[in-house]
C-alpha positions, -999 to 999 in steps of 0.1 A, spaced: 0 0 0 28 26 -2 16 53 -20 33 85 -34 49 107 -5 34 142 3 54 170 18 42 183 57 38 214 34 6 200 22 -26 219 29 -53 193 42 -78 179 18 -117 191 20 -136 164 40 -169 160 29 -195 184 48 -232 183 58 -236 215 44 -217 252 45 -245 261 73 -232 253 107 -271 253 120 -281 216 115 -312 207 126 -304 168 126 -276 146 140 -246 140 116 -247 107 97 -210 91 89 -187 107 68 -210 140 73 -185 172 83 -201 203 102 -185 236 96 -185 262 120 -202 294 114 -173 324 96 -180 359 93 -192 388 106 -231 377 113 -240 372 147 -263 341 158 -263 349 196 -265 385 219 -229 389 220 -199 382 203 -188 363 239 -216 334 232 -209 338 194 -178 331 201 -178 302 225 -207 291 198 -187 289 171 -158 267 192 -184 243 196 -190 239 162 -152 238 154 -141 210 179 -166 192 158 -152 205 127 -120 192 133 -126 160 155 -122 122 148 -158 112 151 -183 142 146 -210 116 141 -208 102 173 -205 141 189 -167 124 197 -136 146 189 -108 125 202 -89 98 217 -120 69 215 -145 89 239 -137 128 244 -168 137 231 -185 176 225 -216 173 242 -231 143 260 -256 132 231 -271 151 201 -301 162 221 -278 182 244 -260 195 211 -289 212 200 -301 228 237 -265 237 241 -269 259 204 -303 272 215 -292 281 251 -259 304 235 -279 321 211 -312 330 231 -294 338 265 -290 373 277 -254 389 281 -260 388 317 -265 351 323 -243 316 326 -252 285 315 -245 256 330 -232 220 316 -230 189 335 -209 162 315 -221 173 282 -256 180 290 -268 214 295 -286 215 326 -296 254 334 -289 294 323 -289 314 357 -295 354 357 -258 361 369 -240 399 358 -227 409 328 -189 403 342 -199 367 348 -186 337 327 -214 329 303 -206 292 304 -197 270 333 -190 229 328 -176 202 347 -167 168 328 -168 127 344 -158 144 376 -166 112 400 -165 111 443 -129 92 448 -138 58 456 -163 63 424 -139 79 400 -133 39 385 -133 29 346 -160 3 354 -181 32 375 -176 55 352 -186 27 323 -219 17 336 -226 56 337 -215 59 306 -242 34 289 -270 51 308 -260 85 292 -254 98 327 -222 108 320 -191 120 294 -160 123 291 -143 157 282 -109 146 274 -88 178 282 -102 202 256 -130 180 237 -157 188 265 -152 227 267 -145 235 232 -113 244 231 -97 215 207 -83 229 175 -71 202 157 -34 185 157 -17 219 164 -33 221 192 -9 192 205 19 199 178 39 228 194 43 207 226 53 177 205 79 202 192 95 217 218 94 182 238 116 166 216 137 194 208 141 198 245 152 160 245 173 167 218 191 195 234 191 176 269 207 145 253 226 153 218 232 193 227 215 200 193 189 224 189 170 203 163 166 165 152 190 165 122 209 129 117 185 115 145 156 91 141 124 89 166 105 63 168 72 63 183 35 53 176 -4 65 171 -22 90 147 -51 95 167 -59 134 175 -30 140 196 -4 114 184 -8 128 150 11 158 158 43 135 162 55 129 123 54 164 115 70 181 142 98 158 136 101 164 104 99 203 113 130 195 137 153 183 105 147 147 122 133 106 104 100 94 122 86 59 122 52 62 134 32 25 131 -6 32 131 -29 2 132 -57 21 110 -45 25 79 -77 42 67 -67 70 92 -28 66 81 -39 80 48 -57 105 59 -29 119 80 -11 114 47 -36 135 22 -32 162 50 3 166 50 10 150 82 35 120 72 49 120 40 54 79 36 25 51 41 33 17 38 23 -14 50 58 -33 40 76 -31 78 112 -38 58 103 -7 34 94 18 62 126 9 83 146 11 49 132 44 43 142 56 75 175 44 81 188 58 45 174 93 60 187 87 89 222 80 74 219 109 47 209 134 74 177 139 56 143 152 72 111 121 66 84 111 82 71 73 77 38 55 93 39 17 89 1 2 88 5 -24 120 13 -26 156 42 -6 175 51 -39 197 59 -55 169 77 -24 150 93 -20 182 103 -60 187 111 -61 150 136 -33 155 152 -49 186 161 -80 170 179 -62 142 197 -43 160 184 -11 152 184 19 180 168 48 174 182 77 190 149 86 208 116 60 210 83 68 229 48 66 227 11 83 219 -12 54 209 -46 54 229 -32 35 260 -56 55 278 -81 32 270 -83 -4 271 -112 -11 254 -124 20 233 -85 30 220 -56 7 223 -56 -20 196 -43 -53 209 -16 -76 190 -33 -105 167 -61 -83 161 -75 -67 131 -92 -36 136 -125 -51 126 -115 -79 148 -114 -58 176 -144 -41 171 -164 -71 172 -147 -80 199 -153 -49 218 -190 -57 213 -194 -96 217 -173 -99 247 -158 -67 258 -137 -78 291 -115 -104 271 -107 -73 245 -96 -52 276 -80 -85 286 -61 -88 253 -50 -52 249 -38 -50 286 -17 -83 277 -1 -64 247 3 -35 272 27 -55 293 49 -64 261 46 -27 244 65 -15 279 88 -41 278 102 -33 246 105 4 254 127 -9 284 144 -30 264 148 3 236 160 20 270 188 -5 277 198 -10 244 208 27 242 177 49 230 165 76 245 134 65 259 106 85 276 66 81 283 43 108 267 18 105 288 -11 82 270 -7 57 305 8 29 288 31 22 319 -3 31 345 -21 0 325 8 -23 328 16 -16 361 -27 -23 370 -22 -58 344 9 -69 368 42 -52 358 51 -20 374 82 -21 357 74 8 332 79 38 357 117 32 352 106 57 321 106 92 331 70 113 320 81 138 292 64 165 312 92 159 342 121 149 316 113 182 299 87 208 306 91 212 338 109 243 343 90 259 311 57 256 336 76 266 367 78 299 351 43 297 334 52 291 301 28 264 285 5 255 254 -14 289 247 -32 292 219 -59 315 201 -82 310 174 -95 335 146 -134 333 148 -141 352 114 -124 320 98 -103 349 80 -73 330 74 -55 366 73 -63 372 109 -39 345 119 -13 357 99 -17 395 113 -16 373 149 22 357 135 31 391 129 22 400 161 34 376 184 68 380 166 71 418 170 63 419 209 90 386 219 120 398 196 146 384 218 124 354 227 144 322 206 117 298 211 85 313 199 103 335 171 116 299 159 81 283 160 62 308 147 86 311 116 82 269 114 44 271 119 35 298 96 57 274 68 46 241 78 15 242 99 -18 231 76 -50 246 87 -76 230 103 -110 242 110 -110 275 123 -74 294 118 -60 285 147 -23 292 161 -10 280 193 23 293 210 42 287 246 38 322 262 44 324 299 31 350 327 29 386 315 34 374 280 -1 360 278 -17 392 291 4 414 262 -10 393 235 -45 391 244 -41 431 251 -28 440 218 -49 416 201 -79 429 212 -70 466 208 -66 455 171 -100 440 168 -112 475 186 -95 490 154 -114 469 127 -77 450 120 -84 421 127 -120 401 135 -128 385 174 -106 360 188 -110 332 211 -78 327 237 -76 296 253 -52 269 262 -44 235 269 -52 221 301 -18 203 300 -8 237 315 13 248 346 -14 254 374 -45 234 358 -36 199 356 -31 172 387 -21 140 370 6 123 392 19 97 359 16 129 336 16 162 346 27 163 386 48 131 389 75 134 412 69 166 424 96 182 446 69 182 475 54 149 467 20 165 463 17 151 428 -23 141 432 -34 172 453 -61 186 430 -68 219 448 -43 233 424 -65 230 389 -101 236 412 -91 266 427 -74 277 391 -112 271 380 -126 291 405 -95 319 399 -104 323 367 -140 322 370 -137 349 394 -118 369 369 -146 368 343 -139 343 322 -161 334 294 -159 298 299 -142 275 330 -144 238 332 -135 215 353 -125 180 337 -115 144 357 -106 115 336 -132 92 317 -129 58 305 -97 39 311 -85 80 325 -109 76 357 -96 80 388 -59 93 374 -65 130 366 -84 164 373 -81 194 348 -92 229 343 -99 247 306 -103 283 304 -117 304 268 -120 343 269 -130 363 236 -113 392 225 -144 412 213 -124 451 211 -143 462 242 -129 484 265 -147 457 293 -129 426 279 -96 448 278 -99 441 316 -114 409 317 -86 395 293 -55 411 317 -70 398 349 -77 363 333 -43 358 320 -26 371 347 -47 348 372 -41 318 351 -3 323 345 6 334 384 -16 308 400 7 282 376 40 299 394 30 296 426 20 260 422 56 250 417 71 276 439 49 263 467 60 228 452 102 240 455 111 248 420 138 275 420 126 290 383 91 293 397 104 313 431 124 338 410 95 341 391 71 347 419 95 374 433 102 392 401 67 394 389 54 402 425 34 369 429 21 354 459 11 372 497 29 402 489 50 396 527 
């Protein structure tokens, strides 16, 4: 099946839509696209529900199942069920620009008379009482429809596509690279690593952005060639000796390329092993999260596994937890035979560990390897979206970013990578690691330039994968300094923080699915409407969410994060 390379430079092909109108009046059938609403025309009261409107529609735009109301990774889904789509539309365009409305695990529940400085929308995803918060609890509420999952940025509407996920992927393994080669980029070095799903999709072209050869084995070859036609990965094959020749003769010619072999990573990975073959850095993003919706277990076709997952659904979970066990094996054995080897979070190692072998957490998380001291002084996955669909907006926002942080290396390198190589998705989106006080300056200017007619609104939000909104002790807080690694006050009271800021939308998120019971998040979206009003609302937002995220890890005992704290003022003020 190998099938004539595309360059990452490749725009992404047109799926096929339900219609230009974002306004459906009838669930999506298969195949079916919805396209958010562009332009200047208003729907709702304000340009605040507009906006938040209009993210709705994009996460659904962009996502892996729109049909199914599901954006990514098996079971992060939207809205709860297509019923609670359609009340959620209704509720943002007929409420009054002095009222909230309030979501309980997809499912709008209530708009409350609140004040005009108010958030207008308030949700909380799969968050489950502690001896509760279990896959098979949160299961059995899952096929009542009494519950859904948010993922991180699925629930609240603030998913934008790959790139959402791509700039971290990025800077993670150029961070690795500096950490471990002292080069700035991947030139001469091959990655290997696994999974095109919504996040894991990011991986082949950021390493091609870095100069570096990717192997990226994807079970779902339909979705393989998708990623392809998009500009994602350049090579698709299903020949295993073709997609390791392809990459070694890269590797040895110093030449950029990104390859995705149709099969399994353990055996990619065990295949490697017995060759002899070492790449210089190997990790992982299938769905690991999930034992039964996402991760695909060895001896299986896809279809296989699907009817397995509906004729006996314990002995898939049985299955893919078995492969589990061997997938963490062979990164060790990656590990020890020289490779750089890391976890990227997806809880391969937490599933092993549950199926018997605990053995995985020899692997350091990417977030401690690497990111660490970029949250510990605030610096994490921000990220704005134009919501005229103006594809010019983004590139006046480029412009921007690059003209206030001159002498900052980082972002002037990805913002001169992204604007080259990024494809657009959905709404035009950009995403960039800004850091306290930087955060505040771009949502300023930006929305002074909307208040001059420069640009159209824009919706700022962020990951929740972010310095002071994430408790996840095999992801985001393992190892802390303190050992508070699965404290959640620290995301809650970020929630409240930023809710008491004025907002336009806070959510609180816990994990769903095979995530229950491992993680609590918070997501935060403000529009940049040009009003004098959101001028303050946008400085005391950013500023909340960026502080609160240095004192988190200066509380914890990170020296970047107390020099930050004293510099910027942070903190008790005595």
């Amino acid at each position: 099946m190998t099938t004539n390379p595309t360059t990452p430079e490749s725009g992404p092909s047109e799926p096929r839509r339900l219609s230009d109108r974002p306004g459906i009046d009838r669930p999506l059938l298969p195949g079916e696209r919805l396209k958010a609403q562009r332009g200047p025309e208003l729907r709702a009261k304000s340009w605040r529900t507009e906006g938040l409107l209009r993210m709705l529609e994009n996460v659904l735009e962009v996502g892996e199942k729109p049909e199914e109301l599901v954006v990514y990774a098996a079971l992060g889904k939207a809205a709860r069920d297509w019923d609670s789509y359609f009340k959620i539309r209704r509720a943002l365009t007929g409420m009054s620009t002095d009222s909230t409305l309030m979501i309980q695990s997809g499912k709008p529940i209530g708009v409350f008379p609140t004040h005009a400085g108010a958030p207008r929308v308030l949700i909380a995803n799969s968050n489950l009482v502690g001896r509760w918060a279990t896959t098979e609890h949160f299961y059995d509420l899952y096929e009542k429809n009494k519950i859904a999952w948010g993922g991180l940025t699925a629930g609240c509407w603030q998913y934008i596509g790959f790139q959402g996920v791509l700039q971290g992927t990025f800077e993670t393994f150029a961070a690795a690279s500096k950490v471990h080669f002292d080069q700035d980029d991947l030139k001469g070095r091959f990655v290997f690593t696994a999974g095109l799903g919504g996040m894991g999709s990011a991986q082949p072209l950021a390493i091609w952005m870095l100069g570096g050869v990717a192997l990226v084995p994807e079970v779902n070859g339909e979705r393989a060639l998708e990623r392809q036609a998009r500009g994602l990965v350049q090579h698709v094959t299903e020949d295993l000796d073709e997609a390791i020749r392809l990459c070694t003769e890269a590797r040895e010619q110093g030449e950029a390329r990104s390859v995705t072999w149709v099969g399994n990573a353990v055996e990619a990975l065990e295949t490697l092993l017995a060759r002899g073959i070492v790449p210089d850095i190997v990790t992982d993003m299938t769905s690991a999260h999930d034992a039964l919706h996402g991760y695909q277990p060895l001896g299986l076709t896809t279809a296989q596994a699907a009817q397995l997952r509906s004729d006996d659904p314990n002995r898939l979970i049985e299955l893919a937890r078995d492969t589990m066990v061997r997938h963490v094996k062979a990164l060790l054995n990656m590990e020890d035979a020289g490779a750089v080897t890391f976890d990227y979070g997806n809880n391969l190692r937490s599933q092993a560990r549950d199926h018997g072998f605990p053995g995985g957490f020899r692997l350091k998380v990417f977030t401690e390897a690497y990111l660490r001291p970029l949250f510990s002084r605030g610096i994490g996955p921000f990220r704005w979206v134009a919501l005229s669909g103006n594809s010019a907006d983004i590139a006046y926002l480029d412009a921007l970013t690059q003209e206030l942080f001159p002498d900052d290396a980082p972002v002037q390198r990805w913002v001169r990578a992204a604007r080259l190589h990024v494809p657009e998705q959905g709404l035009p989106a950009r995403t960039a690691w800004l850091g306290h006080t930087q955060r505040t300056r771009m949502a300023l200017a930006a929305n002074a330039a909307v208040a001059r007619g420069e640009i159209g609104p824009v919706a700022f939000t962020r990951d929740h994968l972010d310095a002071g909104s994430m408790a996840h002790p095999n992801i985001m807080t393992e190892n802390l300094r303190d050992g508070t690694d699965a404290v959640s006050d620290w995301p809650l009271l970020n929630a409240l923080l930023n809710t008491a800021s004025g907002a336009d939308l806070v959510a609180i998120h816990s994990g769903g699915g095979g995530y229950a019971g491992y993680m609590t998040s918070a997501g935060v979206t403000c529009i940049a409407d040009g009003s004098e009003e959101t001028a303050g609302r946008l400085e005391r937002v950013m500023n909340a969410d960026t502080g609160w995220g240095v004192l988190r890890y200066a509380d914890a005992g990170y020296e970047e994060a107390e020099e930050t704290k004293e510099r910027e003022g942070l903190g008790l003020g005595f």
